[in-house]
N, C-alpha and C positions, 0 to 999 in steps of 0.2 A: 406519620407518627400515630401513635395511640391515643385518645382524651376519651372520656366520659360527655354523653352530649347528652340532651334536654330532648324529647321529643312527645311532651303534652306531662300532664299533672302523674306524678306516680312512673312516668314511662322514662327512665334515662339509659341508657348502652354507651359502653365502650367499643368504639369504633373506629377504622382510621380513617385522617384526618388529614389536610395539608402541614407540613410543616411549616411554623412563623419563619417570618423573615426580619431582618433587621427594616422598618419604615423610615425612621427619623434617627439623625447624628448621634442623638442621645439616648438610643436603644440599647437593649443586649439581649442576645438571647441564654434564657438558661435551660439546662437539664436538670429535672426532674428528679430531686433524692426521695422524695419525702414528702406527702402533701394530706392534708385531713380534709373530714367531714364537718358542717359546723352546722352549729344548731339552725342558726340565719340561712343556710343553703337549703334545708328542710324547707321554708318560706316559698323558694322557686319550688324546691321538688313538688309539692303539693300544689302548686298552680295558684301560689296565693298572691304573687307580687306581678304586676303585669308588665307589660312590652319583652317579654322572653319569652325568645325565639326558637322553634325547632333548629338545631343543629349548634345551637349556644353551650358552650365548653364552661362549665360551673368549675368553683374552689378558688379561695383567695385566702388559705392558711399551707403554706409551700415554701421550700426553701431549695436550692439544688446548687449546683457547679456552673459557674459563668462559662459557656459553652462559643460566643463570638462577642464582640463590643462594635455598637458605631463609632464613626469618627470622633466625635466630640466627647465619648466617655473620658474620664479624668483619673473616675475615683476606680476604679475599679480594672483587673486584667483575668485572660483566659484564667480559667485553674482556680479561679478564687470562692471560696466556698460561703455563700449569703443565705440568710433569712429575707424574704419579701414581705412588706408593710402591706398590707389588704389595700391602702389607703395610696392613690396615685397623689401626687402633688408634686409642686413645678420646685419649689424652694425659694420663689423670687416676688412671688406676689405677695398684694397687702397680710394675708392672712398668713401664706406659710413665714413671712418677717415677723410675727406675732404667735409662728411657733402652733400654728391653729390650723396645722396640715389637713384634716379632715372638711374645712375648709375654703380647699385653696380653691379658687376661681378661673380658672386655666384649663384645666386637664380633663373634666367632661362636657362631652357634647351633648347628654343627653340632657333632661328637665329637670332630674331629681324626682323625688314624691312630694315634692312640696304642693300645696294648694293654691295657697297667696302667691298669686302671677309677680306680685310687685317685688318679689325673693329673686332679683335676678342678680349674679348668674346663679349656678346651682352650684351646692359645693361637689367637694372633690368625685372624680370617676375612682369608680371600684374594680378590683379583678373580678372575672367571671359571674357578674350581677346585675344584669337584666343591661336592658338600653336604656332607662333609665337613669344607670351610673356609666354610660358611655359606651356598653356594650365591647369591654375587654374581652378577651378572652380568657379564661382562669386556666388556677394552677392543677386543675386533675387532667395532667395530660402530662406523656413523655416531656417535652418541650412547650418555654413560653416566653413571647414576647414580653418584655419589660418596659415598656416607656419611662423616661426622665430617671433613669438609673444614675444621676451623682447625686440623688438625693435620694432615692427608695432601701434600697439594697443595703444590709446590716451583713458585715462581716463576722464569721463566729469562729471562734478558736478548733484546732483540729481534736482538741481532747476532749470535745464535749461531743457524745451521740445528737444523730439528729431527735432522737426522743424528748430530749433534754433543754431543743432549745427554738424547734417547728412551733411552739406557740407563742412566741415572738413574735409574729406573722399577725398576732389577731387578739385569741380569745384569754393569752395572759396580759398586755397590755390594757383590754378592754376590762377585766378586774380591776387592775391596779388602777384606770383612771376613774372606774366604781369606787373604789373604797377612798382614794385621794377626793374626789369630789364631795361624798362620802364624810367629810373630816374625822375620818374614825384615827383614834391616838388611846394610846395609852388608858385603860379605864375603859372605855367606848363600849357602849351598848349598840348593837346590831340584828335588825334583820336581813335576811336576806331571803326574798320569793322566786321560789326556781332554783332546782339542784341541778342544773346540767350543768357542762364546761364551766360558762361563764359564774356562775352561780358557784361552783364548786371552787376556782380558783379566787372568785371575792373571797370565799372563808380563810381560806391560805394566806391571801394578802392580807387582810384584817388581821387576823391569827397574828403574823408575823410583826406586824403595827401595833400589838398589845391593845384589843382589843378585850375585853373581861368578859363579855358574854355574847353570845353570837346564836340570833332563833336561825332556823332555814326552813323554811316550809313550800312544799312539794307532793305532788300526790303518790310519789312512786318509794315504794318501800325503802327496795336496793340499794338505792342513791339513797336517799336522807339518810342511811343505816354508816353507807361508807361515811358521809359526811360528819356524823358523829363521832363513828370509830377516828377519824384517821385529824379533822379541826375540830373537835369536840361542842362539836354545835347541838343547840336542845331543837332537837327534830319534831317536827308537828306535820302530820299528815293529813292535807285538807278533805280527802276524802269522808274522814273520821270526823275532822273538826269542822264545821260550816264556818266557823267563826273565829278563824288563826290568832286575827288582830285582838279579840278581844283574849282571846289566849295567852296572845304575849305581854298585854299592858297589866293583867294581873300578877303577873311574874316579875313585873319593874318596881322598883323604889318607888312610893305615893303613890302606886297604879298611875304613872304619868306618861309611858310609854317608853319605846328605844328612842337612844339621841338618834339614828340617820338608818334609812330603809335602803334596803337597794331593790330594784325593779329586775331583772335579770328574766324576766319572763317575757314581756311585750304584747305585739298585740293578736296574738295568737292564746292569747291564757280564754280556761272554760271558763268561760260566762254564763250568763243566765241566757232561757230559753229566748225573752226580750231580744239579747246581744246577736244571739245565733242568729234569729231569723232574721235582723236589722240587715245583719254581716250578708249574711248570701240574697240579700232583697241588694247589698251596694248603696245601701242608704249610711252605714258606719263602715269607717274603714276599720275600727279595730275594737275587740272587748277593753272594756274598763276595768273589769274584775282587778289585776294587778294592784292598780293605780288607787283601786276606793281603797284596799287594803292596805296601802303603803300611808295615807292619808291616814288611816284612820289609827296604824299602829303607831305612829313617830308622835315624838312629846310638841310640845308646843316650842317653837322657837329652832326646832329639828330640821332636817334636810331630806330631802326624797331624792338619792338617786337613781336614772334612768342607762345604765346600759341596752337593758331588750328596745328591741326594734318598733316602732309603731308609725301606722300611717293613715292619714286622715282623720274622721271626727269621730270623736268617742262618748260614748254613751254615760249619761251622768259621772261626769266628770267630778261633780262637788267640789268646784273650784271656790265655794263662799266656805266651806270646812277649814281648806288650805291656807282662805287667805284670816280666817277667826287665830288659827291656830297659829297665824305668823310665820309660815313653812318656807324654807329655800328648796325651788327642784333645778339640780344639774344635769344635765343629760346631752346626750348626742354622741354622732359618730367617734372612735378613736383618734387621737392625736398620736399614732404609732409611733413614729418618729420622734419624739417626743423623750419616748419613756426608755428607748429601747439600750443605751448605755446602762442608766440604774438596773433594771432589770437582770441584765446578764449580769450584772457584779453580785446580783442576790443569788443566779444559779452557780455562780463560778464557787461563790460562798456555801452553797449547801440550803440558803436561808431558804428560799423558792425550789420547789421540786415539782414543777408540770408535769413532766412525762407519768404521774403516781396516778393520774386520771385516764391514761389510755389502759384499754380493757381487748380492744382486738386490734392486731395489724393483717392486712390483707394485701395480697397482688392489686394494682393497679386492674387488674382486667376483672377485678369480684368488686369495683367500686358497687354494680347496681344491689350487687346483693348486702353492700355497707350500710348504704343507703336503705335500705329495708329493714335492717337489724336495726340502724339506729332512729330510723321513725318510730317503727313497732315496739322499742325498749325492749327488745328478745335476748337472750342471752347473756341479761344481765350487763348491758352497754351501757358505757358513759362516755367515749369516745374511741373514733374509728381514724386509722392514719392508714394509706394506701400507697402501696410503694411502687410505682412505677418498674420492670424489669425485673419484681419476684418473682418464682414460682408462686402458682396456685395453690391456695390452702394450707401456705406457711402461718 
């Protein structure tokens, strides 16, 4: 088959590759409709996340046609047409019993990114996401193995396009338990840092949560522009601005700040020269920049949500700011599973419109050059879906 493989920072090819096999009872294999870029796959691209391997098959936002089943599959038969949760989990352990699939204690071999040894095990293995999250295989490839498929795999109606329901998989889920975590309701003041995917679809789901006001701040014109145009958020471009936070809390009632932040950036956000050199000395694993931001824009008794990714220790953290101000922070990996019933009843309704952020579709065999457009923000990209089995340059 065809996949997209990993071969050093900046260096990925479509290549071919062995085809999966069914390993375990509770396998399946699927074929490949539909599969995107995500901001988080940028993270490997660039050589930022370690134990990723030359010949490591990246994407864990895919959805395709149940193509074989092992013995023990239940839920699911050939023909049947799924979304995949990024998020592997068994269904039977303490965690996924508490619904906290992201989680679950079973399904990776690898370590995690955790530091504290005493975090054992680690939570759940990820598709196509270093050895650290088990070293799956991901979804930018013809074909892929699925492990513990009577619990992964989300069935979606024949009359919805795959545009309409591929982010299922990840990066709409991963808003919605932004803005849930979030307690954004009716009224709700919001920022949100970082206009990409995730970033874009928090405003969506707030928007649709009757949210009243919504900042988003971002350095990239195009995006914070659409973000306006299309959830009417007050765009602030930090470029321009050094000082978002102090931005947004003159714009609140008492100058008191938003009730709840969201992080949608991680730990890849520009920092100061400080963070840079810290970062590539391997002395921090991630900039703070985000985080002092979200601190410092939320009111007192506010919440800091974290969907962006971060790992290790971060530089002036101001965690005695956090704890003056009384602050709740939520954050971690997606509870996919979780969310992915409500969800489709928002797309079936109209209420939820994901596919309104993808900007380019490509052949599966022009992944390397997706992956270009959407590091470099060329072409005016906000997200990139790869189709396995197109023509080139549709």
């Amino acid at each position: 088959m065809r996949a997209l493989t990993y071969h050093g920072a900046h260096d990925v090819r479509v290549e071919t590759v062995a085809d999966p096999a069914i390993q375990e009872p509770d396998d399946i294999i699927l074929r490949v409709t539909a599969t995107a870029i995500c901001g988080s796959d940028l993270h490997l691209y660039r050589g930022k996340i370690p134990s990723t391997e030359h010949g490591d098959i990246f994407g864990h936002e895919f959805m395709g046609i149940v193509e074989d089943t092992g013995s023990a599959v239940t839920e699911l038969h050939r023909g049947d047409r799924v979304v995949i949760p990024f998020v592997i989990a068994c269904g039977s352990c303490f965690f996924c019993q508490h619904e906290l699939f992201a989680a679950c204690e079973t399904t990776n071999t690898g370590r995690g990114s955790i530091i504290n040894k005493k975090s054992i095990p680690p939570g759940a293995a990820l598709f196509g996401y270093s050895h650290l999250y088990g070293g799956i295989p991901g979804g930018q490839a013809e074909l892929v193995r699925v492990p513990k498929a009577n619990v992964g795999p989300f069935k979606v109606p024949a009359a919805l396009t795959d545009d309409k329901v591929l982010f299922l998989s990840d990066i709409l889920p991963t808003a919605w338990q932004a803005v849930l975590n979030a307690d954004i309701g009716q009224g709700s003041s919001l920022a949100i840092y970082g206009a990409g995917p995730v970033g874009l679809l928090s405003a969506a789901c707030a928007k649709m949560l009757g949210a009243q006001t919504i900042f988003m701040v971002d350095d990239n014109d195009y995006r914070l522009a659409y973000a306006r145009d299309t959830y009417g958020v007050i765009a602030i471009n930090f470029e321009q601005d050094d000082d978002p936070a102090d931005t947004i809390i003159r714009q609140t009632p008492g100058m008191r700040g938003v009730d709840a932040v969201i992080d949608a950036v991680g730990f890849e956000a520009k920092g100061s020269t400080t963070e840079t050199v810290l970062a590539a000395l391997k002395i921090e694993g991630s900039s703070g920049k985000a985080l002092r931001q979200s601190i410092a824009a939320v009111r007192r008794g506010g919440v800091v949500s974290v969907p962006g990714v971060y790992a290790g220790f971060i530089h002036a953290f101001m965690f005695g700011d956090a704890f003056d101000k009384g602050l709740t922070f939520k954050m971690g990996q997606t509870h996919v599973q979780k969310y992915l019933p409500t969800l489709l009843e928002h797309i079936e309704a109209g209420r939820l419109q994901p596919e309104l952020i993808v900007t380019h579709r490509l052949a599966l065999e022009e992944a390397a050059q997706g992956y270009k457009i959407f590091d470099k923000k060329e072409d005016e990209c906000r997200k990139v879906i790869l189709v396995p089995g197109a023509a080139q340059g549709t």
